[in-house]
N, C-alpha and C positions, 0 to 999 in steps of 0.2 A: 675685777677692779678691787683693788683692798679697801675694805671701811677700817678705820682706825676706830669709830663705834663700837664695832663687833670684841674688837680684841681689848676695848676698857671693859666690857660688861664681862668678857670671862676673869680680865684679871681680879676684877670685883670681886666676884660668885663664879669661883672655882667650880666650885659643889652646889650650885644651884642646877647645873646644867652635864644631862651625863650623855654618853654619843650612844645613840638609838643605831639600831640594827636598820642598815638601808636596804631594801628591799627593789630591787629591779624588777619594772614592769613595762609590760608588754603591750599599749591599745591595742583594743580591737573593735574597731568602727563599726557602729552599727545604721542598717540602713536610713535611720531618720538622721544621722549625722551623714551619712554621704547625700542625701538629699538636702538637707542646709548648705555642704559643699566644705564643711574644714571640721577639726578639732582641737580643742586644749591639750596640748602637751605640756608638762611637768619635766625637770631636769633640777638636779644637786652637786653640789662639787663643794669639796673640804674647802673652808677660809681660808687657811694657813698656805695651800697650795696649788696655784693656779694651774700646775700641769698634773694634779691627780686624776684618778680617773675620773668623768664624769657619768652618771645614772642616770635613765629616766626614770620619774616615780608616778606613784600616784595620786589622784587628787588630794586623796586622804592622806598619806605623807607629805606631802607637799607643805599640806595645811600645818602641820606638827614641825614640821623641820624650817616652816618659816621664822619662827620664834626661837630659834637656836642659834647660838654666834659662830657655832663650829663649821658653820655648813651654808652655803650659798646657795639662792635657790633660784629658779627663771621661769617663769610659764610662755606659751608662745601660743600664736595661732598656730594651724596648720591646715594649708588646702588641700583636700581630698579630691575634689569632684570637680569637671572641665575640662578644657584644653590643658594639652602637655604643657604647653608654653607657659600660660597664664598661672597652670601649677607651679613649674618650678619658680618664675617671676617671683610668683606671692613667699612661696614657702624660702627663699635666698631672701627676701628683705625680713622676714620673722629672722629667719638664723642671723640678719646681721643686729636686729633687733634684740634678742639672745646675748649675743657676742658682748654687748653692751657689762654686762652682767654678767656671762660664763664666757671668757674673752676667746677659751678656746670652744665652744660649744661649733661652732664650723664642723672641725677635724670629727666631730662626732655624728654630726647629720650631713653625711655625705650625699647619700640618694635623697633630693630633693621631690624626687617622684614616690616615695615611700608612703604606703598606703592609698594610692591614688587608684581614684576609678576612672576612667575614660568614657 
């Protein structure tokens, strides 16, 4: 979704604001988050354009690139742990929850069952 916010603040402060190196990250769940049963995931995508590609990040980026107009950012839950079903159930309303915000984030979190333990 475009904020018309994001794009007065760069025209303001060109040079307040410079494009950080995105760094692609990979979770990796660890046992006391597969027994709580989900995780926070992290996701980025340029402002300017809604079909670039989209990143997952990390929390620590996340946090830094929240405050940048160049750059969109979405956190989500994600279920790990239970039934197949109730996985993908949960993790398809976070991505449409997502979508809200990274409209294509879908196209990007195809496997619904990604990182799931049974």
């Amino acid at each position: 979704m475009v904020n018309p916010d994001r794009y007065k603040k760069l025209k303001n402060n060109l040079s307040e604001y410079e494009l950080p190196e995105i760094l692609a990250y990979i979770p990796t769940p660890t046992e006391i988050e597969y027994k709580r049963g989900y995780i926070q995931r992290y996701f980025v995508q340029k402002s300017n354009d809604i079909n670039s590609y989209i990143f997952e990040i990390s929390k620590y980026n996340f946090a830094s690139l929240q405050i940048n107009p160049y750059f969109t950012v979405v956190a989500i839950l994600w279920k790990i742990s239970g039934n197949p079903t109730e996985i993908m159930d949960a993790n398809s309303k976070s991505i449409k929850i997502g979508n809200k915000t990274i409209p294509s984030l879908h196209k990007y979190l195809q496997n619904t069952l990604q990182f799931s333990k049974q």
